[in-house]
N, C-alpha and C positions, 0 to 999 in steps of 0.2 A: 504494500500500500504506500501513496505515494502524498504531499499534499500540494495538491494541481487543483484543489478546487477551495473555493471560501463561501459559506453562508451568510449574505447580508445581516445584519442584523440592528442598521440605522442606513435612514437615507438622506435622512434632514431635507425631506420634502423633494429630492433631486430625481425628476420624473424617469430617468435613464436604472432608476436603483428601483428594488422592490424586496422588504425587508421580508427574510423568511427563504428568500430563493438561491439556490446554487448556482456560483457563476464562477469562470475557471480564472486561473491566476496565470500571470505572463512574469517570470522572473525577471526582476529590474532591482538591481542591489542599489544604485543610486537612491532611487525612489524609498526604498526601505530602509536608508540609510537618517532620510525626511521625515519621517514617518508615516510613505505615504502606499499605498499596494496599489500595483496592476492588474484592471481585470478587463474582461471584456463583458460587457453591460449591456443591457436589454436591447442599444440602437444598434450591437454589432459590433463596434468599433472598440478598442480598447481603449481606456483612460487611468489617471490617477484618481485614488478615493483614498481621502483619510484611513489608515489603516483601521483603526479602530472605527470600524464602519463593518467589519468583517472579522470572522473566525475561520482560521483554516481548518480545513476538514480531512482526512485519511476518508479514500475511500475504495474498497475492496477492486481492484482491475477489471472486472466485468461491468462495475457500474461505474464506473471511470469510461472505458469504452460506450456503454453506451449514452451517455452525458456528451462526448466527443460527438459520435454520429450522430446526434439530436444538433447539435448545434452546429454541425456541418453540411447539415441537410436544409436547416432554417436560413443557414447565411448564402446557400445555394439556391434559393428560390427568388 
């Protein structure tokens, strides 16, 4: 298990975020250096979010994969 993915869990009203949902994490040591995490967010596109906007998550490689092909299929249409 790896952690590539984070649970929102504050948006501060930021229409791109949706507290509750898993969204994957793009390693960026500068940014976490800020305190800030990369994800890619509900428009598609990756951005900075206050880290503490998010909890990283372990999650088993089967549902890791399919998290992956859901959101590869969404940013393909």
């Amino acid at each position: 298990m790896s952690q590539r993915f984070a649970i929102c869990i504050q948006s501060d009203g930021n229409e791109d975020l949706e507290v509750g949902r898993v969204y994957p994490i793009l390693a960026d040591d500068s940014a976490a250096r800020d305190g800030y995490i990369r994800v890619i967010d509900s428009s598609g596109e990756d951005y900075l979010y206050p880290a503490d906007f998010f909890v990283p998550i372990a999650l088993p490689a089967k549902a890791e994969r399919a998290l992956l092909a859901a959101l590869s299929s969404t940013s393909a249409a």
